[in-house]
DSSP file (Angstrom, degrees, kcal/mol; ACC not computed):
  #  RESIDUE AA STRUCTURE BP1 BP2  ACC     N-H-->O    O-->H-N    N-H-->O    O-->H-N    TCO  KAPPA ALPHA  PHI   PSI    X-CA   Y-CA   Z-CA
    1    1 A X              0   0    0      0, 0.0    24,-0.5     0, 0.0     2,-0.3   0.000 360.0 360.0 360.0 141.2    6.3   15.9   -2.6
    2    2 A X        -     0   0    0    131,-0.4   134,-0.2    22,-0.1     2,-0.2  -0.783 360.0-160.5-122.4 172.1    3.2   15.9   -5.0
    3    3 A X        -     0   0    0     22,-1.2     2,-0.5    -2,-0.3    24,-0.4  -0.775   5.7-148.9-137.5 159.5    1.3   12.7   -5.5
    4    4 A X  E     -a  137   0A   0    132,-0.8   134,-2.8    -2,-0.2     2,-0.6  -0.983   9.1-158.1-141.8 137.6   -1.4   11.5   -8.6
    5    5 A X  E     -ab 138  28A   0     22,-1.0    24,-1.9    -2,-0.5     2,-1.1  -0.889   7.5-143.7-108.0 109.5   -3.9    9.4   -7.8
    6    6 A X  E     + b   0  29A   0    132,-2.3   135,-1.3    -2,-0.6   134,-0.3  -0.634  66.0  35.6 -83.9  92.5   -5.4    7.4  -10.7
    7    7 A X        -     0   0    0     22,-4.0    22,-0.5    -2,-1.1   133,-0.2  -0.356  67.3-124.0 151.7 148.1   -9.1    6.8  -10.5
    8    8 A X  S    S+     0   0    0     -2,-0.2    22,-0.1    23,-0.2    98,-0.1  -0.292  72.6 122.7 -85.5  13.8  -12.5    9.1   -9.2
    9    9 A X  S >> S-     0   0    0      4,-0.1     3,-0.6     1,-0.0     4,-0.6   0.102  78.6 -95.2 -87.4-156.8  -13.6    6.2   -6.8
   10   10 A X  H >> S+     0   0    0      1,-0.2     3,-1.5     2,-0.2     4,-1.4   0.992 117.5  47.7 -81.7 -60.8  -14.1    6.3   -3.3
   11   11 A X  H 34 S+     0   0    0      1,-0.3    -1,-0.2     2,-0.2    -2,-0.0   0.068 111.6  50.0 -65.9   8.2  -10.9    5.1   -2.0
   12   12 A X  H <> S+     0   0    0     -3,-0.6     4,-1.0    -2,-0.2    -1,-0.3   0.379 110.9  54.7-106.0 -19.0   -8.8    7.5   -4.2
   13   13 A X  H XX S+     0   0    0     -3,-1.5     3,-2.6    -4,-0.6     4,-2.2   0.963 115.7  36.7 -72.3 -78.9  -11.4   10.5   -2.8
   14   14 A X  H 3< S+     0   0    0     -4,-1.4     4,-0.3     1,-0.3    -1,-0.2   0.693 114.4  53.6 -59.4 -21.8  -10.6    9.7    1.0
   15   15 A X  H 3> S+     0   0    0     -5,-0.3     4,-1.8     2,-0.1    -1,-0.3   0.752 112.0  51.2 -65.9 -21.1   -6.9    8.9    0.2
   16   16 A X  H <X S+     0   0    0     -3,-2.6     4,-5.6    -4,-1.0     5,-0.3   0.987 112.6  43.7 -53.8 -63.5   -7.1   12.6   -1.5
   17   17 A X  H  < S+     0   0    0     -4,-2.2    -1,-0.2     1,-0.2     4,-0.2   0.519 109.6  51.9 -73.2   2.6   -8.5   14.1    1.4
   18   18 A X  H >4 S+     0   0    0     -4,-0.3     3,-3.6    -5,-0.2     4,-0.2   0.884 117.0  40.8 -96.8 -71.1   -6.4   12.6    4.1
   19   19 A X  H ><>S+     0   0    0     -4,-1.8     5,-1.2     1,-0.2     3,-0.9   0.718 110.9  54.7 -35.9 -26.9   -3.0   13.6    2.3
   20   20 A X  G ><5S+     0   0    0     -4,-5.6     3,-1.5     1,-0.3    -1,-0.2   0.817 103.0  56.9 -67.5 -27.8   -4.3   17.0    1.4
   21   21 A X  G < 5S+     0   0    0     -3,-3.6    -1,-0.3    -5,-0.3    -2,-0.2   0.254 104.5  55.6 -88.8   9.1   -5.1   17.4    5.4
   22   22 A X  G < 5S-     0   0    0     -3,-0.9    -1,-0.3    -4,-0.2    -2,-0.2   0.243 129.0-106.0-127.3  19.8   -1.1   16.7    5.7
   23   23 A X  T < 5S+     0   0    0     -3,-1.5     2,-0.4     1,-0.2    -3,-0.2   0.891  70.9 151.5  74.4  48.2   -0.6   19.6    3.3
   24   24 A X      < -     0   0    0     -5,-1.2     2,-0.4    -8,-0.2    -1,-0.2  -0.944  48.6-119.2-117.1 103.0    0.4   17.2    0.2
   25   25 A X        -     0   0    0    -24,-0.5   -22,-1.2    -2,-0.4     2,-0.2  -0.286  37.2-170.1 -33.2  99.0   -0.2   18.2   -3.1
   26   26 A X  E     - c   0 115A   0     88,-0.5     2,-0.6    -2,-0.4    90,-0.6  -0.533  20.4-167.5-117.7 148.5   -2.7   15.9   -5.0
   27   27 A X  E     - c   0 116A   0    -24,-0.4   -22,-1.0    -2,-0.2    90,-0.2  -0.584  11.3-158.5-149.0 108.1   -4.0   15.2   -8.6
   28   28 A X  E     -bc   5 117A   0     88,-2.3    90,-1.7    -2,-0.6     2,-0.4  -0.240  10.6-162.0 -77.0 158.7   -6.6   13.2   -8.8
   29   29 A X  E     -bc   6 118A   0    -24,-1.9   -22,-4.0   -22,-0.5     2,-0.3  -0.947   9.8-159.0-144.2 130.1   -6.8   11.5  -13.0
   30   30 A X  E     - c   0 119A   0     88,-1.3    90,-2.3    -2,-0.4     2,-0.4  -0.763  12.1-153.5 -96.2 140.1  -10.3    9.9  -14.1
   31   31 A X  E     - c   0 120A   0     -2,-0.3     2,-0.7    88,-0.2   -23,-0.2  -0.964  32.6-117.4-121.6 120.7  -10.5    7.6  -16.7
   32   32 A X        +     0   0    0     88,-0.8     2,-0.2    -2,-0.4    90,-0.1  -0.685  52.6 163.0 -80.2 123.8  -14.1    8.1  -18.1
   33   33 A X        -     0   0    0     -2,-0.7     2,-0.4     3,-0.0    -3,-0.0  -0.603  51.2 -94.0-120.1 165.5  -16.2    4.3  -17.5
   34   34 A X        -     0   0    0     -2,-0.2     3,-0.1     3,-0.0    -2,-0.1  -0.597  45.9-162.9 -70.1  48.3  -19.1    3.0  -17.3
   35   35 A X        -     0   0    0     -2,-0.4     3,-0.1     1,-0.1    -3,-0.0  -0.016  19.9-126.7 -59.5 118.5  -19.8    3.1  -13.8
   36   36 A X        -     0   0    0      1,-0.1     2,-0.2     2,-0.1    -1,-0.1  -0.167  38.6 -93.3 -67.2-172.6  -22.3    1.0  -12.8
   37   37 A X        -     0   0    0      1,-0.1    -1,-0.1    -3,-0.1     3,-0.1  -0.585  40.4-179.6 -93.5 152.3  -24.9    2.9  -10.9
   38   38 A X    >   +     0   0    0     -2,-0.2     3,-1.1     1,-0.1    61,-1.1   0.008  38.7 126.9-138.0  35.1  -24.3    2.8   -6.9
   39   39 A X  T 3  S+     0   0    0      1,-0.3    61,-0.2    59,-0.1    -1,-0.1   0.826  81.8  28.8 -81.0 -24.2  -27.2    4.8   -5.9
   40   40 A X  T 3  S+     0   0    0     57,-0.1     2,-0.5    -3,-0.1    -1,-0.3  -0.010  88.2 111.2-110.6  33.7  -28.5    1.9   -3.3
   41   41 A X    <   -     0   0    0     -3,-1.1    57,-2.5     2,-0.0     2,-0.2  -0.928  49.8-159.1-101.7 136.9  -25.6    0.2   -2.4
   42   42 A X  E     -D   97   0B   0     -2,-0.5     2,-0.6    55,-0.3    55,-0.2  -0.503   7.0-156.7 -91.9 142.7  -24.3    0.6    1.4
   43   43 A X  E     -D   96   0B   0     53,-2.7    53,-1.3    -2,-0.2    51,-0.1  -0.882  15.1-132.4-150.3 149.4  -21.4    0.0    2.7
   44   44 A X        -     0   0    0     -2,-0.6     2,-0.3    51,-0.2    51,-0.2  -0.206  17.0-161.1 -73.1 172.8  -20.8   -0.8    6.6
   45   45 A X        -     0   0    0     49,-0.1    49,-1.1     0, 0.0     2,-0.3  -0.923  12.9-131.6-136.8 147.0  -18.2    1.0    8.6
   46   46 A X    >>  -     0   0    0     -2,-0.3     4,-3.3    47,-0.2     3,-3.0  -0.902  26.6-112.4 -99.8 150.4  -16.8   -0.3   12.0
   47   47 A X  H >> S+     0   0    0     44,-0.3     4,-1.8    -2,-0.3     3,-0.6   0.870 116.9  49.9 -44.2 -46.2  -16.6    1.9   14.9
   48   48 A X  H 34 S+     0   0    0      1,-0.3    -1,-0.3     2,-0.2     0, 0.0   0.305 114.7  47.0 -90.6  17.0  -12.7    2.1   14.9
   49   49 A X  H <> S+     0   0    0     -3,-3.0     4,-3.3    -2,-0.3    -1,-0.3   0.350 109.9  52.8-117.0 -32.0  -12.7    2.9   11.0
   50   50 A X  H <X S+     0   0    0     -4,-3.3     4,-3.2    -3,-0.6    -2,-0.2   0.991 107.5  49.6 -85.6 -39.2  -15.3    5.5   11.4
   51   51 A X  H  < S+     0   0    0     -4,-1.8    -1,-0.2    -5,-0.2    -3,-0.1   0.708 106.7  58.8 -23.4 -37.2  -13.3    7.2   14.1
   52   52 A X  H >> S+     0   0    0     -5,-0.2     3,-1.6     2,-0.2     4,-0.7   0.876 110.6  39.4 -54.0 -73.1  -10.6    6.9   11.5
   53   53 A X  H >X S+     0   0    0     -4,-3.3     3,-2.5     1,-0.3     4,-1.4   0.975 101.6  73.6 -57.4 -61.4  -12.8    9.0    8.9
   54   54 A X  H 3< S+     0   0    0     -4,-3.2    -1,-0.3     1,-0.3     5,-0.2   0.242  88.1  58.7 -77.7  23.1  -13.8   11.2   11.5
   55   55 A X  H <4 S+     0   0    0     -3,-1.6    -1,-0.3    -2,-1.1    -2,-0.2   0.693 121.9  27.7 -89.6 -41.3  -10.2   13.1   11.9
   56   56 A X  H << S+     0   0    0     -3,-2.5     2,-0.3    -4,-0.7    -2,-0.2   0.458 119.4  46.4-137.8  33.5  -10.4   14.0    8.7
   57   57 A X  S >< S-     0   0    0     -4,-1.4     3,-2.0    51,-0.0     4,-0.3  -0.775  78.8-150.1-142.9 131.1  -13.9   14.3    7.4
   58   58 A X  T 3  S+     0   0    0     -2,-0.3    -3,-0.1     1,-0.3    -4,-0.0  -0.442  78.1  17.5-102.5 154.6  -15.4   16.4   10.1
   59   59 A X  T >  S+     0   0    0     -5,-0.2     3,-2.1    -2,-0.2     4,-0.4   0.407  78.4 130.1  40.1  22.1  -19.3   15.6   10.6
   60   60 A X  G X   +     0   0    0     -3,-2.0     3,-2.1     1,-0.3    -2,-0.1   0.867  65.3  71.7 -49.5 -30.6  -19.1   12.3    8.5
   61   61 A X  G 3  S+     0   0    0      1,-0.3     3,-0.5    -4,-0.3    -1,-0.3   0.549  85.8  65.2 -66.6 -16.7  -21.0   11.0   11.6
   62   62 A X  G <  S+     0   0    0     -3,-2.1    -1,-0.3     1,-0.1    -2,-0.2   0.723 106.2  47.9 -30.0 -41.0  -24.2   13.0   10.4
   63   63 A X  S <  S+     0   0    0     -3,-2.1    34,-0.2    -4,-0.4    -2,-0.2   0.242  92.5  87.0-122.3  31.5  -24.2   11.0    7.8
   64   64 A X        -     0   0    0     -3,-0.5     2,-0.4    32,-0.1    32,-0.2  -0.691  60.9-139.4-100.4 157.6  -23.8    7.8    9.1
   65   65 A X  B     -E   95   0C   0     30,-1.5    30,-1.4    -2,-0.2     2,-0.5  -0.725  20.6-135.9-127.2  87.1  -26.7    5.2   10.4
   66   66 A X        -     0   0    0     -2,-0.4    28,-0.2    28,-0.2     2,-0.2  -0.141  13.4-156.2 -47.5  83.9  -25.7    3.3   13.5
   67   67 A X        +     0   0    0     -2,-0.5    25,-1.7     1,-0.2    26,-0.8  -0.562  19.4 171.7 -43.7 122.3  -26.7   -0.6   13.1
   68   68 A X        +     0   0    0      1,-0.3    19,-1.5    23,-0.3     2,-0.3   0.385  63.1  15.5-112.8 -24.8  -27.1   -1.9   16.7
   69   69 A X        -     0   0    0     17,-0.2    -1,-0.3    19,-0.1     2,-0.3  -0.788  51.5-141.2 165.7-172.4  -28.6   -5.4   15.1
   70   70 A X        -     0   0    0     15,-0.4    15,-1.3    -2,-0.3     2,-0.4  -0.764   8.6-163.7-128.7 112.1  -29.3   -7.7   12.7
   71   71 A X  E     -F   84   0D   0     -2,-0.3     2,-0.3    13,-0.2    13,-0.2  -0.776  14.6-168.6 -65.6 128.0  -32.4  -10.1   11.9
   72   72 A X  E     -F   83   0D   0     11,-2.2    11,-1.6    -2,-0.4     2,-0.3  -0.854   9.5-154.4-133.2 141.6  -32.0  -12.9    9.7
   73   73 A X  E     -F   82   0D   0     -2,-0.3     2,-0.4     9,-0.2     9,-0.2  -0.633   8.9-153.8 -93.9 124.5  -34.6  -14.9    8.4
   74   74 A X        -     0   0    0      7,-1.3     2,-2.5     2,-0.5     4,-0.2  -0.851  62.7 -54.8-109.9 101.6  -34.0  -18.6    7.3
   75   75 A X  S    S+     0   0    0     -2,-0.4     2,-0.2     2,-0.1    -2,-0.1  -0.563 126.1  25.2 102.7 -83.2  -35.9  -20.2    4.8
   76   76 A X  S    S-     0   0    0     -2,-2.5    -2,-0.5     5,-0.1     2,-0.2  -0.554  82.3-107.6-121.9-175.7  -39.2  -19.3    6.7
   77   77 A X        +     0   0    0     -2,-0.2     2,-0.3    -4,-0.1     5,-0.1  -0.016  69.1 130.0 -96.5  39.6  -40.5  -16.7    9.1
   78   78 A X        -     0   0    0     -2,-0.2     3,-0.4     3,-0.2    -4,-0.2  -0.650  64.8-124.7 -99.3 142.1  -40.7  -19.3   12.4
   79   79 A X  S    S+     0   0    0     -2,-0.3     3,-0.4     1,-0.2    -1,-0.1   0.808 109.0  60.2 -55.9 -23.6  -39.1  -17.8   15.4
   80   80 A X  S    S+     0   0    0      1,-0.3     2,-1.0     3,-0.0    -1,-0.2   0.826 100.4  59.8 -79.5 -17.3  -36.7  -20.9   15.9
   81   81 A X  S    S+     0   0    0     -3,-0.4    -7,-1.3     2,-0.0     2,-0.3  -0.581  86.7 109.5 -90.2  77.3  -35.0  -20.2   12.1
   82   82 A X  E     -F   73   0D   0     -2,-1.0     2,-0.3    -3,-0.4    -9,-0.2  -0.959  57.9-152.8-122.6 148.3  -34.0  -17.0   12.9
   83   83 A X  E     -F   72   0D   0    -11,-1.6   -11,-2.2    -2,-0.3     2,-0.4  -0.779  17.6-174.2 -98.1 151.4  -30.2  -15.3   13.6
   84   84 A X  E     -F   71   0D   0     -2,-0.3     2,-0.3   -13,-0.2   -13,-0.2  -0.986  13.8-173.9-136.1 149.2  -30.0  -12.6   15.7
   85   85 A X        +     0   0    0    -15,-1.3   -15,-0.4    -2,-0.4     2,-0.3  -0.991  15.6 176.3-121.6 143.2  -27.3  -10.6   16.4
   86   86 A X        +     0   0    0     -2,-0.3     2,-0.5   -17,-0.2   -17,-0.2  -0.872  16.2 166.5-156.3  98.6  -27.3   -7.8   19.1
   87   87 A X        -     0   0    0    -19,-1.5     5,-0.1    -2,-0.3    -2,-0.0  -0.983   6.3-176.9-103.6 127.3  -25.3   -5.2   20.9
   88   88 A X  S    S+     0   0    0     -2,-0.5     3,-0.2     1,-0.1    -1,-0.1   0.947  70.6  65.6 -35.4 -73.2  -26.4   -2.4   23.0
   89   89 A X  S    S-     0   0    0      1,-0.1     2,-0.3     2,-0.0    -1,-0.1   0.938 117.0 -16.3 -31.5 -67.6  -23.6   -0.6   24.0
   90   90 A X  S    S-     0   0    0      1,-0.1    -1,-0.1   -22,-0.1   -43,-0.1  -1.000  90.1 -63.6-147.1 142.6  -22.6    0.6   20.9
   91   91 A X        -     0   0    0     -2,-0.3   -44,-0.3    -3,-0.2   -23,-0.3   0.400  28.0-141.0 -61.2 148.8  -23.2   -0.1   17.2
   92   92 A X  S    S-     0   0    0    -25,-1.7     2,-0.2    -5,-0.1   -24,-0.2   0.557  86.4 -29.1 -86.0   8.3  -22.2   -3.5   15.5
   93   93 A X  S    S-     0   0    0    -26,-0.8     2,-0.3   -47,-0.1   -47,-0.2  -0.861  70.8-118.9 175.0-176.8  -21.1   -1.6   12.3
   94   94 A X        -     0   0    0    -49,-1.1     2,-0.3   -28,-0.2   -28,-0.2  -0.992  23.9-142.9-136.7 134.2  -22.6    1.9   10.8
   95   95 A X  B     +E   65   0C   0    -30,-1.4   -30,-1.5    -2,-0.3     2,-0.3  -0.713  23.7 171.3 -98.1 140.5  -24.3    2.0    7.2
   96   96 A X  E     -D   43   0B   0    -53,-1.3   -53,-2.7    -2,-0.3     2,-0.2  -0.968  45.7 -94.0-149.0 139.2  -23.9    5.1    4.6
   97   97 A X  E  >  -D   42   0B   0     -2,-0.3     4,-1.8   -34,-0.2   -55,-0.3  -0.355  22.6-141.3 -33.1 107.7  -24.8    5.3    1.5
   98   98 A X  H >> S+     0   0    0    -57,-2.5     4,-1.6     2,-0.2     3,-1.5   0.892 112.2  39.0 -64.7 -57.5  -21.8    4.3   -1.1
   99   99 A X  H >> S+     0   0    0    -61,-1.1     3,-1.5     1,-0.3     4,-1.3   0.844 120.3  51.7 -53.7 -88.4  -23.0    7.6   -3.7
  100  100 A X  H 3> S+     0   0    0      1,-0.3     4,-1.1     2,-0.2    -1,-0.3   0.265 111.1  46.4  21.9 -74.5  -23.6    9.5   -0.2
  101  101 A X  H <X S+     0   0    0     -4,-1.8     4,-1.7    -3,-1.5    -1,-0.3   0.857 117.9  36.3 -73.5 -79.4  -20.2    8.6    0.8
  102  102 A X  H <X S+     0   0    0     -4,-1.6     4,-0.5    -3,-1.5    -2,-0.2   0.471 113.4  63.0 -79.4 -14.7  -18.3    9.6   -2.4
  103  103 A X  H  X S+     0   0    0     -4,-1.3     4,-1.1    -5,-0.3    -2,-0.2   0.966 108.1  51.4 -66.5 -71.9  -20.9   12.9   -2.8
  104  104 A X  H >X S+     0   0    0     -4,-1.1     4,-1.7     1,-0.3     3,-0.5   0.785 113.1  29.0 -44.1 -57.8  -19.4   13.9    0.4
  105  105 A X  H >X S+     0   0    0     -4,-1.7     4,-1.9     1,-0.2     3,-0.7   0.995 111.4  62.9 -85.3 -46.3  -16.0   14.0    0.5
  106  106 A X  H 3X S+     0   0    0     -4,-0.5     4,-1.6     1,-0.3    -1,-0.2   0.699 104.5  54.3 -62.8 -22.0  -15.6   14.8   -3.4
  107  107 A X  H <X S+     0   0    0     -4,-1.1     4,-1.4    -3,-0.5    -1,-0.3   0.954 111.2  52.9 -84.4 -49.4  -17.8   18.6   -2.1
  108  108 A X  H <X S+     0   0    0     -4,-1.7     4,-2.3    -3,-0.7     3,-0.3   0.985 112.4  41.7 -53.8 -71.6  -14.5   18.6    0.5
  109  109 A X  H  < S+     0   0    0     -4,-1.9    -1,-0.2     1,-0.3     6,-0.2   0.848 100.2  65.0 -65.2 -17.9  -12.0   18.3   -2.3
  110  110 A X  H  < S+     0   0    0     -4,-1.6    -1,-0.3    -5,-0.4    -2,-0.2   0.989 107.1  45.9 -65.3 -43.7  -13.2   20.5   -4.7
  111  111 A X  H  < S+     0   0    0     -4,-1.4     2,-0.6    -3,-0.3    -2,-0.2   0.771  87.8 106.0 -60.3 -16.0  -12.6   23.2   -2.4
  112  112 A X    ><  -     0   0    0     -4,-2.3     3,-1.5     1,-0.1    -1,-0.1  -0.577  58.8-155.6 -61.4 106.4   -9.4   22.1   -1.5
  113  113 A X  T 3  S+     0   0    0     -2,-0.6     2,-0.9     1,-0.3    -1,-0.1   0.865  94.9  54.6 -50.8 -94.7   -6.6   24.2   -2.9
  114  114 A X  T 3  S+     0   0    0    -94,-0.2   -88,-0.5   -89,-0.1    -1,-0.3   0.280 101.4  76.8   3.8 -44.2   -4.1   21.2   -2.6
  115  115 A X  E <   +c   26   0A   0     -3,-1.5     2,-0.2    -2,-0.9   -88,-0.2  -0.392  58.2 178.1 -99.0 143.5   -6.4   19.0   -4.6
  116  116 A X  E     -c   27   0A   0    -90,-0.6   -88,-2.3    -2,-0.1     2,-0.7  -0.871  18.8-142.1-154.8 143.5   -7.0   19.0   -8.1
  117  117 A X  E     +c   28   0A   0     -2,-0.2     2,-0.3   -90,-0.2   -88,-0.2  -0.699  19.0 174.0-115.7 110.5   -9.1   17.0  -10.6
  118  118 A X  E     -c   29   0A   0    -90,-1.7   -88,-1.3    -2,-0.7     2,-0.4  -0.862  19.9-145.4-126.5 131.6   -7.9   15.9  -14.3
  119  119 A X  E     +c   30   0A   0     -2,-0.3     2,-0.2   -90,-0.2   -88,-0.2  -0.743  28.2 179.7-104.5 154.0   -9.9   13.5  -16.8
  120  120 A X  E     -c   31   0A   0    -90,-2.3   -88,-0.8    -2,-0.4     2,-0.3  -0.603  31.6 -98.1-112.7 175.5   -7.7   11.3  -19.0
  121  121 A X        -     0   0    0     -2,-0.2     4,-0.2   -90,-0.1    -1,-0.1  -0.438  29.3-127.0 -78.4 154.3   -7.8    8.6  -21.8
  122  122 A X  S >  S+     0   0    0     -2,-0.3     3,-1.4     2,-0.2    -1,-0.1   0.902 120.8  58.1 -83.7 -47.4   -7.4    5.0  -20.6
  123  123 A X  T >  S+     0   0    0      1,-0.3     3,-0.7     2,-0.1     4,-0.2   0.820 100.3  58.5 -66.3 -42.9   -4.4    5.3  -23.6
  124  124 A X  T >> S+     0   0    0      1,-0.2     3,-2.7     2,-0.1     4,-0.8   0.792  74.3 100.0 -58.7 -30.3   -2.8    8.4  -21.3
  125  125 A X  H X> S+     0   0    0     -3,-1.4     3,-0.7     1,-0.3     4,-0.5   0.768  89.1  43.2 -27.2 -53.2   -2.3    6.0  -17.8
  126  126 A X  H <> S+     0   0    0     -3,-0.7     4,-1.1     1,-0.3    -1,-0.3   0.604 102.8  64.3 -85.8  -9.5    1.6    5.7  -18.7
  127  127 A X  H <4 S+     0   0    0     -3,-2.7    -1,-0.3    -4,-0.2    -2,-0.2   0.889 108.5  41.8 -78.3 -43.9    1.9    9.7  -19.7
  128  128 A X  H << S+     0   0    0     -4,-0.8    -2,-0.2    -3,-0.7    -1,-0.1   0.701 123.1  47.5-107.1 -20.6    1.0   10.5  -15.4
  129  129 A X  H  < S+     0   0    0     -4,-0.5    -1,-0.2     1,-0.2    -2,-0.1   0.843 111.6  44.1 -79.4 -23.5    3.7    7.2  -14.8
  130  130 A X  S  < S+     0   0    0     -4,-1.1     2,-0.3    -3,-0.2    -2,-0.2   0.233  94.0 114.3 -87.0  -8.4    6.1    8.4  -16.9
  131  131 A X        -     0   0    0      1,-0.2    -3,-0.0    -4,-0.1     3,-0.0  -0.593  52.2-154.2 -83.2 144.1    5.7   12.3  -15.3
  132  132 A X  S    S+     0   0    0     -2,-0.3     3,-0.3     1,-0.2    -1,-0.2   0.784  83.0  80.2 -70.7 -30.7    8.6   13.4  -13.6
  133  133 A X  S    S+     0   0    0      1,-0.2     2,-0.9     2,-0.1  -131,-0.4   0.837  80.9  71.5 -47.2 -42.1    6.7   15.6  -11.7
  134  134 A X        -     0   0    0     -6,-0.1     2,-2.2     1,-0.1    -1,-0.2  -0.400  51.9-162.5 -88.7  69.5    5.3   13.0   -9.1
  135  135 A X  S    S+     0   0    0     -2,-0.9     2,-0.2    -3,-0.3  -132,-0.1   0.181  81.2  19.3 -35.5 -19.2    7.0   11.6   -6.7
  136  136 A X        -     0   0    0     -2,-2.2  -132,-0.8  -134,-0.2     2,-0.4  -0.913  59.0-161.7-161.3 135.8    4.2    8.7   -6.2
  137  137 A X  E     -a    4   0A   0   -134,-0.2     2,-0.4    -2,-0.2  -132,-0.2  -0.991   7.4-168.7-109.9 127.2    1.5    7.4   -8.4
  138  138 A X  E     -a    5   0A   0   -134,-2.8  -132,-2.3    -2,-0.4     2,-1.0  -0.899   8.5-152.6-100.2 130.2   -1.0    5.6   -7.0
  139  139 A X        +     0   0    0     -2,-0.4  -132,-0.1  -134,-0.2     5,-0.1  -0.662  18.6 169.8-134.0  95.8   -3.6    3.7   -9.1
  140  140 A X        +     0   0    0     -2,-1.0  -133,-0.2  -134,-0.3    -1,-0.2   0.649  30.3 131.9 -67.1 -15.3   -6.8    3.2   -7.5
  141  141 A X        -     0   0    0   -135,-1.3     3,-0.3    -3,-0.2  -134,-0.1  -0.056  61.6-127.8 -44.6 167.6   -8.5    2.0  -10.2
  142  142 A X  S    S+     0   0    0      1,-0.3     2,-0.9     0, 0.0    -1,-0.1   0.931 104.5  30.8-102.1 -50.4  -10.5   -1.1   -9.5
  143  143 A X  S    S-     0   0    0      2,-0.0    -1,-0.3    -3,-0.0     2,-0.3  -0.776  88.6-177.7 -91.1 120.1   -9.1   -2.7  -12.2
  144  144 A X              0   0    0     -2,-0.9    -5,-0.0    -3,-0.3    -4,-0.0  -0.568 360.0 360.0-129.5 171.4   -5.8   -1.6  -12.7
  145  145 A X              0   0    0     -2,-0.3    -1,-0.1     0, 0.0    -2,-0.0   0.348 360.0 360.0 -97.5 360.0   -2.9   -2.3  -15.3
């Protein structure tokens, strides 16, 4: 089976790298955008999703930042407006960097033999839908046709 995955985003990178780890031939297609910039944006993880990642991107958990809890301030800084949320045990979510994130696995799939990277025209989409060669297209784009 080969697969093409339509988009460079996160969620076509970690779908890459999970099929590629099940010996599946993949080919990731870019459409060059205007990506806005995502150098400060976070995104949370829950423990039972970063467990998830961590089968198959080994030492993501370096580069995670374990929340264990949450201030929020309402309105003013008086002790009674505030929410708190709080666990000990173990973290209420984990924060990573979205660029971070997509930095990371994208250094895993360029070395990956399986894996391969191709940029297209937005006018090319139906040429990769229309190839006989793939058995599945997938279209990650964030907005997609």
């Amino acid at each position: 089976m080969k697969i093409s995955l339509i988009g460079n985003n996160l969620t076509s990178l970690i779908l890459a790298q999970i099929l590629s780890q099940k010996k599946i031939p993949i080919e990731i297609y870019s459409v060059k955008s205007h990506k806005k910039n995502f150098e400060t944006r976070t995104i949370g993880i829950t423990e039972n999703n970063l467990k998830y990642l961590s089968l198959y991107l080994k030492n993501i958990t370096k580069k995670i930042h374990p929340i264990k809890e949450i201030k929020v301030l309402v309105k003013n800084d008086k002790e009674d407006d505030k929410i708190f949320f709080s666990q000990n045990s173990k973290p209420l979510f984990n924060m990573i960097k979205h660029r971070e994130l997509e930095n990371f696995v994208k250094k895993k799939l360029i070395r990956n033999k399986k894996v391969s990277f191709k940029n297209i025209k937005d006018r090319d989409l139906t040429k990769i839908v229309d190839n006989e060669k793939f058995q599945l297209v997938i279209n990650c784009v964030r907005k997609n046709y």
